[in-house]
C-alpha positions in Angstrom: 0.0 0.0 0.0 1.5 3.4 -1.0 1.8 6.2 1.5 -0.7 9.3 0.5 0.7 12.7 0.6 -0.2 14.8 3.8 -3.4 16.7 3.4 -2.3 18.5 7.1 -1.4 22.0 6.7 2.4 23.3 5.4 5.0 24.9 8.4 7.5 26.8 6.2 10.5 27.2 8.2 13.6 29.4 8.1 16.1 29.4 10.4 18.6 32.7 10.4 16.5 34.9 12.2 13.9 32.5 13.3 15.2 29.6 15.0 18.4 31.0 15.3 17.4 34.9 17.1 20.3 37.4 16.6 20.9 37.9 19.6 21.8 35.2 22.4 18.5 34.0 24.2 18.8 33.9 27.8 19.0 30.8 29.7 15.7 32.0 31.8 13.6 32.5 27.9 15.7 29.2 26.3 14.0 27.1 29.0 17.4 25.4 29.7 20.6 25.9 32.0 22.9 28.6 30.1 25.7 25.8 29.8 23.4 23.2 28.3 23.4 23.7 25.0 27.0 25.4 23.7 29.3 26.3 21.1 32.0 23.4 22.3 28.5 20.7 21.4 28.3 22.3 17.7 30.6 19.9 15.8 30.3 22.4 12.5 32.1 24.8 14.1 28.8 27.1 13.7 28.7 28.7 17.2 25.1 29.7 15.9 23.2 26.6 17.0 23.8 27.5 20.4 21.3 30.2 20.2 18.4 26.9 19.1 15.9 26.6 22.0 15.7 22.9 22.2 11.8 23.1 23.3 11.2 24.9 19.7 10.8 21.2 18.0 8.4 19.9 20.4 6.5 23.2 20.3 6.9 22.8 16.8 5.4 19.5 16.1 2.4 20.4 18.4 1.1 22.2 15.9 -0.2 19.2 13.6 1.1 20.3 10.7 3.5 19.5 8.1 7.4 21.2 8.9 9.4 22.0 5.6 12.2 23.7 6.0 12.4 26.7 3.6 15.8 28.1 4.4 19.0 29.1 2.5 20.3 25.9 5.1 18.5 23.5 2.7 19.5 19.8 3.3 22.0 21.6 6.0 19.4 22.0 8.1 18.5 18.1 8.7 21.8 17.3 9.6 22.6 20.5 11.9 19.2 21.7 13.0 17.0 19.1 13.3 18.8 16.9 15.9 19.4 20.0 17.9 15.4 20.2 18.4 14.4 16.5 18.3 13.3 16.6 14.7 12.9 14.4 12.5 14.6 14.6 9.1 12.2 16.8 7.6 11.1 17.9 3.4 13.4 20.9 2.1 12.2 23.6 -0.3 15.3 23.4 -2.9 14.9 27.0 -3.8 16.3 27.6 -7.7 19.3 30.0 -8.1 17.5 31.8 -10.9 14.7 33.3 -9.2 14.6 36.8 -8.6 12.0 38.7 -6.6 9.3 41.0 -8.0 7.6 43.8 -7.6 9.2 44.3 -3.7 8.5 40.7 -2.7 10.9 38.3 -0.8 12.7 36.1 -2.5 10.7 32.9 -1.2 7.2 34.2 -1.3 6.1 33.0 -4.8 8.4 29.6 -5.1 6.5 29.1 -1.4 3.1 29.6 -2.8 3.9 27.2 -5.8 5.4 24.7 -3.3 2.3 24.8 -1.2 -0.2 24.0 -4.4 -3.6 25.3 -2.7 -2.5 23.7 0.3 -2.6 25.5 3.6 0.5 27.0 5.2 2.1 29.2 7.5 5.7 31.0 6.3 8.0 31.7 9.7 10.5 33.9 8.4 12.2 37.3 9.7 11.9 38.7 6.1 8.7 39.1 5.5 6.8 42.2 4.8 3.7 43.8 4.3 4.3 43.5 0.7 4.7 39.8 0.9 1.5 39.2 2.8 -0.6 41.2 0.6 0.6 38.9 -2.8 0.4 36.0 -1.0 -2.9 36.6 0.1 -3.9 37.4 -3.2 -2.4 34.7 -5.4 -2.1 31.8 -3.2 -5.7 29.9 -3.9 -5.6 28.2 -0.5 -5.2 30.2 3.2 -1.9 31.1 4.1 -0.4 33.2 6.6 2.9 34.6 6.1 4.5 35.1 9.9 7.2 37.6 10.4 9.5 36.6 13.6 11.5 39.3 15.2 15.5 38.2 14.9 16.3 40.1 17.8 14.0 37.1 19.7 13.1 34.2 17.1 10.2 32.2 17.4 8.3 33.1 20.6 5.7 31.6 22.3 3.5 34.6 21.3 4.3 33.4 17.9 2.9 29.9 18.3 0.0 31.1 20.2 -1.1 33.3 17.2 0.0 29.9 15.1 -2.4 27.9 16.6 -5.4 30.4 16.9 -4.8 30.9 13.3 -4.6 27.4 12.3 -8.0 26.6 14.7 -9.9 29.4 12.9 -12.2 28.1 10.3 
């Protein structure tokens, strides 16, 4: 018996910016002792990862939907992300080199939509702008909603609140 594709609604996820805030989270917000999680555990040599709130996949996953990962990190992201928060290996959007954005949109916003075909999704990114909400909105046949995170903070649980209401909402 062959495996039917997901129906379940499309988690677009970057990372820079999102998973990974800009600025160190505090042990207190990351949920786990300060020396926990740390550059010397990163075998890439990315001190980066360190900034991952562990807690973020299960949150994650909680949500019932589909996770892609829709990051310039592409297959990167299995092998040094995912482990970090107790993912699974997850789908990648294999963005093309040739396309550019239009019109004031991000980059992703229109290979997202195409990616998504009608289905439902939510885009986390710290890129997104008004600009790319009001397109999406308008050309993606199915509901979507474009999230922007704040990169000072990544992914909050504000975020995920608003996630889930969204996702609840008929």
């Amino acid at each position: 018996m062959m495996a039917r594709p997901t129906r379940d609604p499309i988690v677009f996820l970057d990372v820079d910016g999102t998973l990974l805030p800009f600025r160190a989270r505090s042990a207190e917000f990351a949920g786990v002792p300060a020396d926990a999680v740390g550059p010397a555990d990163d075998v890439s040599g990315n001190p980066l990862p360190a900034r991952l709130d562990p807690a973020d996949g299960g949150r994650l996953l909680a949500l019932g939907c589909q996770l892609v990962w829709a990051t310039t990190w592409m297959a990167d992201a299995n092998d040094l992300i995912s482990p970090r928060l107790g993912l699974p290996k997850l789908p990648v959007v294999e963005f093309p080199d040739d396309d550019e954005p239009k019109h004031g949109l991000h980059w992703k916003a229109a290979f997202l939509c195409r990616w998504a075909a009608g289905r439902t999704f939510v885009w986390l990114d710290d890129e997104i702008t008004d600009a790319d909400q009001q397109w999406v909105q308008a050309h993606h046949p199915g509901r979507a909603l474009p999230h922007r995170i704040d990169p000072l903070a990544g992914l909050t649980n504000g975020d995920l609140v608003l996630i889930r209401q969204w996702l609840a909402a008929p």
